[in-house]
C-alpha positions as CSV (number, residue, x, y, z in Angstrom):
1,X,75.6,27.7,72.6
2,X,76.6,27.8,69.1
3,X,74.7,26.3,65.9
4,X,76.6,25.7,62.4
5,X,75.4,27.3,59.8
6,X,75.7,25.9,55.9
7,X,75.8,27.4,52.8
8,X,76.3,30.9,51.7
9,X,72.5,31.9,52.8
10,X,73.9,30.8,56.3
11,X,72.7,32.7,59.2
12,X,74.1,32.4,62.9
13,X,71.3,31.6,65.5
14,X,71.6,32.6,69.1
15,X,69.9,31.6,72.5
16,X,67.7,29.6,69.8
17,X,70.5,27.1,69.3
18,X,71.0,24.4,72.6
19,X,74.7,22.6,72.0
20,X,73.9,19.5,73.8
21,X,77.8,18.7,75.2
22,X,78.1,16.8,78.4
23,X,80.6,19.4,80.3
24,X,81.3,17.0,83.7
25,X,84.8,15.3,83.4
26,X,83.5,12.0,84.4
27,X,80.1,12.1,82.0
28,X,82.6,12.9,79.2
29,X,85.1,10.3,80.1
30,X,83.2,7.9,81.4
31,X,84.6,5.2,83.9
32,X,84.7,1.2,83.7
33,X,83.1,-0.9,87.0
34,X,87.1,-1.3,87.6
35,X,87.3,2.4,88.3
36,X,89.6,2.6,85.0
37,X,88.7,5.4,82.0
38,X,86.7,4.3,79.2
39,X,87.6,5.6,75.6
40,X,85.2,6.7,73.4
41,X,84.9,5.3,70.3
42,X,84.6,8.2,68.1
43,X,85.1,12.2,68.5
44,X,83.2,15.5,66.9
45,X,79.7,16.5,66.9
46,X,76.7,15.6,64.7
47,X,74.0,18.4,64.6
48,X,70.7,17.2,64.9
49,X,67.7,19.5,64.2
50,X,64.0,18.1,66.0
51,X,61.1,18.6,67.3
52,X,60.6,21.0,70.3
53,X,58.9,18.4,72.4
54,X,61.9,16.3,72.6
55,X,64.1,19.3,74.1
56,X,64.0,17.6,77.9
57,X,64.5,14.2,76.4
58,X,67.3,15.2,74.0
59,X,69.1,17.2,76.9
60,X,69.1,15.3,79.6
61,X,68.9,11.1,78.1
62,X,69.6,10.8,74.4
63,X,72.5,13.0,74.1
64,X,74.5,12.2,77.0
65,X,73.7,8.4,76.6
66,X,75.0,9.2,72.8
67,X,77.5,10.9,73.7
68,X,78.9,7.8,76.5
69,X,78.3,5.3,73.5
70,X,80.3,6.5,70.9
71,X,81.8,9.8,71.8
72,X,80.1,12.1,69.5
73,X,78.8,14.8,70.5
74,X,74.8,16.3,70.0
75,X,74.9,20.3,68.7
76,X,71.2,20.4,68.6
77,X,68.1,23.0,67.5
78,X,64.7,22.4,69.2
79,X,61.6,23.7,67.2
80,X,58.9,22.5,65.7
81,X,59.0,19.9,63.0
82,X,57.8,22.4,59.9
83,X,59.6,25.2,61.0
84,X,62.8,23.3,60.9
85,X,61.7,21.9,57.7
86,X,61.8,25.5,56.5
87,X,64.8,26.4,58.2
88,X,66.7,23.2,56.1
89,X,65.4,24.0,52.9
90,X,66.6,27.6,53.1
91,X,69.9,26.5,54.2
92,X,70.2,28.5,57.6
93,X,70.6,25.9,60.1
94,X,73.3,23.0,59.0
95,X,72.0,19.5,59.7
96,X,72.7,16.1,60.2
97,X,69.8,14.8,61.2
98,X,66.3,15.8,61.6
99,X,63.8,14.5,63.8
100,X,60.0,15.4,63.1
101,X,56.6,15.0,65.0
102,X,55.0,14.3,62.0
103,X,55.6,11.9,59.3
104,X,54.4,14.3,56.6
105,X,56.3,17.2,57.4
106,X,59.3,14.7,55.6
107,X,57.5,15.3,52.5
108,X,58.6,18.9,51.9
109,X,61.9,17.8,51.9
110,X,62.0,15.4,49.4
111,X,62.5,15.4,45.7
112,X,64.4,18.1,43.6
113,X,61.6,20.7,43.5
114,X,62.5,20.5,47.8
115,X,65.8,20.5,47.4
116,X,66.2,16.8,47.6
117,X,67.6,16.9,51.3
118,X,66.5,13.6,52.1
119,X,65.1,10.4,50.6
120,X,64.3,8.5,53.0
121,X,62.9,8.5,57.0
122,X,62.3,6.1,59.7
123,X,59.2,6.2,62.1
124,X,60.5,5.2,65.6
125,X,58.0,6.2,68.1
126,X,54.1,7.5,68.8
127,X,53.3,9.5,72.1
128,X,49.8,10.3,72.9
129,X,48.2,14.2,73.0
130,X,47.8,14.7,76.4
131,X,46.2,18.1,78.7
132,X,48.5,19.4,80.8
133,X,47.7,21.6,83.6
134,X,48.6,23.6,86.3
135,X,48.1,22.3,89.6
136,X,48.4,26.1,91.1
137,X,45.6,27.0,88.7
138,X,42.3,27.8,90.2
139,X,40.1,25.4,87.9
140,X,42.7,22.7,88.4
141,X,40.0,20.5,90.7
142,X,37.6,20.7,88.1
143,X,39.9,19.3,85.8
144,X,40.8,16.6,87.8
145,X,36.8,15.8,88.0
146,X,35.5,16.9,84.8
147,X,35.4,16.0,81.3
148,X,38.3,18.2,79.6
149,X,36.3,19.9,76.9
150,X,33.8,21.0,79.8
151,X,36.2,22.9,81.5
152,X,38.5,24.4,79.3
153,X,35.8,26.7,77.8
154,X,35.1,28.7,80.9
155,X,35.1,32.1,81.2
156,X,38.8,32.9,82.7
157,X,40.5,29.8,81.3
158,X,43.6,30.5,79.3
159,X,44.2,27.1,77.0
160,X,47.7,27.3,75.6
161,X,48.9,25.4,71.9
162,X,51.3,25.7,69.7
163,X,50.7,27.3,65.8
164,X,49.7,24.5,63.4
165,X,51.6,26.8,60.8
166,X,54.7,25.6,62.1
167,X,54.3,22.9,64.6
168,X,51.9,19.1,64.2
169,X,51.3,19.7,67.8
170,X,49.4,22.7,66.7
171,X,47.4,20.9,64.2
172,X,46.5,18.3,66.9
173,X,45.3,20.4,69.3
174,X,42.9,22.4,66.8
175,X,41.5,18.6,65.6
176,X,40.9,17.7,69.2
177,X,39.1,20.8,69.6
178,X,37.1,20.9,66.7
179,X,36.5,17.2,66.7
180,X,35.3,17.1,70.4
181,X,33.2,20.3,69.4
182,X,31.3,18.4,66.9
183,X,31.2,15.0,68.5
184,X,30.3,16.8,72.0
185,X,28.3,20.0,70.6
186,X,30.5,22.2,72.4
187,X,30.6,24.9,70.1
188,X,32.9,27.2,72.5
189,X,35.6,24.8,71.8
190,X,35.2,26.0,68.1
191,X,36.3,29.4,68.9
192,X,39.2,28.2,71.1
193,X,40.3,26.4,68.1
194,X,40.3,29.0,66.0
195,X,41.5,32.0,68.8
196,X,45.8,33.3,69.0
197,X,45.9,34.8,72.4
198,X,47.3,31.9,73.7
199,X,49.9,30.4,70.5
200,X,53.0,30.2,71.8
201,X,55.8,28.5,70.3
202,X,56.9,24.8,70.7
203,X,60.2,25.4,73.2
204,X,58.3,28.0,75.2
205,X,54.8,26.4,75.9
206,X,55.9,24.1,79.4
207,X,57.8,27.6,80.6
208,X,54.5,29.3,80.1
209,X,52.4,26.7,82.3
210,X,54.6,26.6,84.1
211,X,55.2,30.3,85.2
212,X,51.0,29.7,85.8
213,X,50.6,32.3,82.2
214,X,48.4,29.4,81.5
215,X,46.2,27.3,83.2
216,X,46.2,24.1,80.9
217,X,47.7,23.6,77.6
218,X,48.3,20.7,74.5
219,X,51.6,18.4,75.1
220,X,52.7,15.2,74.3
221,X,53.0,12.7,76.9
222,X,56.5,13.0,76.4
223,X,57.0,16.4,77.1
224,X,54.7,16.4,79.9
225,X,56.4,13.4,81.5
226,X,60.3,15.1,81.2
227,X,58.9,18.5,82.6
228,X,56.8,16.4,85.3
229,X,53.2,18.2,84.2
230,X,50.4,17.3,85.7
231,X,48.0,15.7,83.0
232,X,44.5,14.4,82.2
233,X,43.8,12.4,78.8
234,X,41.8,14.0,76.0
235,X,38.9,11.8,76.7
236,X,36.6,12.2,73.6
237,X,39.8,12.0,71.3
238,X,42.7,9.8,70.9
239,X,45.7,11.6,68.4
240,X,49.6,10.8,68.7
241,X,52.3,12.4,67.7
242,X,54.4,9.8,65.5
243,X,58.1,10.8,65.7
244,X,60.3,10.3,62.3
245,X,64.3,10.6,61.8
246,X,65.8,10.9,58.6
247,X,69.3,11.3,57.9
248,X,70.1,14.6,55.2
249,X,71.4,14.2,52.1
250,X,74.4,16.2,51.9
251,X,75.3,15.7,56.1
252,X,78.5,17.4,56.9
253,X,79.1,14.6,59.3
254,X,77.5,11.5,57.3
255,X,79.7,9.1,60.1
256,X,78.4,10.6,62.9
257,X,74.8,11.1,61.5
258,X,74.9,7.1,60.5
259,X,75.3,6.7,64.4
260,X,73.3,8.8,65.7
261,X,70.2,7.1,64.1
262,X,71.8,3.4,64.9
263,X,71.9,4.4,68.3
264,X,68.4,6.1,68.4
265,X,66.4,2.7,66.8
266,X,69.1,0.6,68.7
267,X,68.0,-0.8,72.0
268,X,69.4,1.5,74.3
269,X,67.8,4.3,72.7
270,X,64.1,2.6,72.8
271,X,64.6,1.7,76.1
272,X,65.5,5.4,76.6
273,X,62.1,6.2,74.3
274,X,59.6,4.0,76.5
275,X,61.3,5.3,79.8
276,X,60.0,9.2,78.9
277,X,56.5,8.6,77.1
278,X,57.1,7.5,73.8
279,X,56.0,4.1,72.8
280,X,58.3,2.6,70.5
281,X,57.6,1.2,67.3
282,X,59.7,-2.1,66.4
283,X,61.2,-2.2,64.6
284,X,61.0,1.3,63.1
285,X,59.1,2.0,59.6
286,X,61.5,2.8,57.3
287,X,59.5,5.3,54.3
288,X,61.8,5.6,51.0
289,X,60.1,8.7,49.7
290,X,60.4,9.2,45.4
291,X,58.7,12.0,44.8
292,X,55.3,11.6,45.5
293,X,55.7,8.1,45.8
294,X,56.4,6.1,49.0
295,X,57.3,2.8,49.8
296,X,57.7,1.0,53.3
297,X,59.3,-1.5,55.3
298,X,60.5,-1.9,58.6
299,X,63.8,-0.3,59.5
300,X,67.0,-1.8,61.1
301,X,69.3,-0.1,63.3
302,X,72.4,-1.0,61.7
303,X,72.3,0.7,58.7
């Protein structure tokens, strides 16, 4: 799976990079209720960079669904929203499109001292911070009847997140921890906050559970519903991811990017949205960032 690069600084990226190509004949095609073949309405790719907790979602609904609307294509990178930020500014991943967790994370990427890749975003959709947990873990029944921040402190209990250096999630988690600390006087939760052994990056934190590395970790109810994690709520806390897409100022496929984001804010893609944990918002907040300055308004899928 193969990621453009752009500019002369450009670097190739390997098993980072997921190209998100439907490969049946019939999914590419796609077939009429006569039995007939449908023709796509448009062909090449757009590359999309966003945020790691969309990976299931992008892979398995929005870019097929995409792909049967208009016939374009999704070469996407997963990773978390500041990382990619980085990533665009020093020109080693070519983008279209980038999709963030966190509305300020845009910021860095606007005006000239940034590089002045984009100038304006859309917020489209919130999904709650959630615990997820393995069932297979042996203090799963006491997180099914405990309070959360009760539990995860015990001796034995490895608590997985995600680096707030490089990823909102990350930032989320350590708030929930030390907000529920102070609010709760839990002052273990304070060192959790503040401990690495269990920092794992964005695309490899449901693997982890998963493979039972962890017994519980920080995920968006989006992420948790696509990988089908078992969850409690944060009770004691209530933060959201708030997902943003912009489209880049200098695209290399400006067409394809312009549908891409109609689609996403259209109605099949919130539909898509509320089906797998994300609540949209409608219509989307359009932000037209100047600098420091930013306006808003409510955004419209058609242009």
């Amino acid at each position: 799976m193969v990621s453009r690069t752009m500019g002369r600084r450009a670097r190739r990226v390997g098993a980072g990079a997921t190209t998100l190509a439907l490969v049946a004949l019939g999914a590419q095609v796609g077939l009429s209720p006569s039995g007939a073949a449908s023709r796509p309405h448009a062909s090449g790719t757009v590359d999309v960079l966003y945020a790691g907790s969309l990976l299931e979602l992008m892979q398995r609904s929005l870019a097929p669904a995409f792909h049967r609307a208009t016939g374009y294509s999704v070469s996407g990178f997963p990773n978390g929203s500041n990382a990619l930020a980085s990533e665009i500014k020093g020109e080693t991943q070519a983008a279209d499109v980038f999709i963030s967790a966190s509305p300020g994370v845009n910021d860095s990427l606007a005006g000239k001292g940034n590089g002045d890749w984009l100038s304006t975003y859309s917020a489209f959709g919130d999904s709650p911070l959630v615990l997820g947990y393995n069932p297979a873990s042996r203090f799963a029944r006491e997180l099914r009847a405990e309070p959360w921040y009760d539990v995860v402190g015990r001796a034995g209990f490895h608590l997985g997140r995600t680096d707030p250096a490089t990823d909102p999630k990350g930032v989320l988690a350590v708030d929930a921890l030390e907000g529920v600390a102070l609010s709760y006087d839990r002052p273990r939760l304070d060192a959790l906050a503040t401990a690495t052994a269990d920092v794992f990056p964005e695309t490899a934190l449901v693997g982890e559970l998963q493979a039972g590395q962890l017994d519980a970790g920080f995920f968006y109810a989006v992420e948790a519903s696509a990988a089908h994690l078992r969850t409690v709520p944060l009770v004691g806390t209530a933060l959201s991811a708030t997902y943003t897409v912009a489209r880049l100022n200098r695209a290399p496929h400006p067409a394809a990017a312009r549908a891409f984001v109609r689609f996403l804010l259209g109605p099949v893609g919130r539909r898509l949205l509320r089906a797998n944990g994300i609540t949209p918002i409608v219509p989307a907040r359009s932000v037209v960032v100047r600098g420091s300055t930013t306006t808003s308004g409510p955004a419209t899928p058609t242009t």
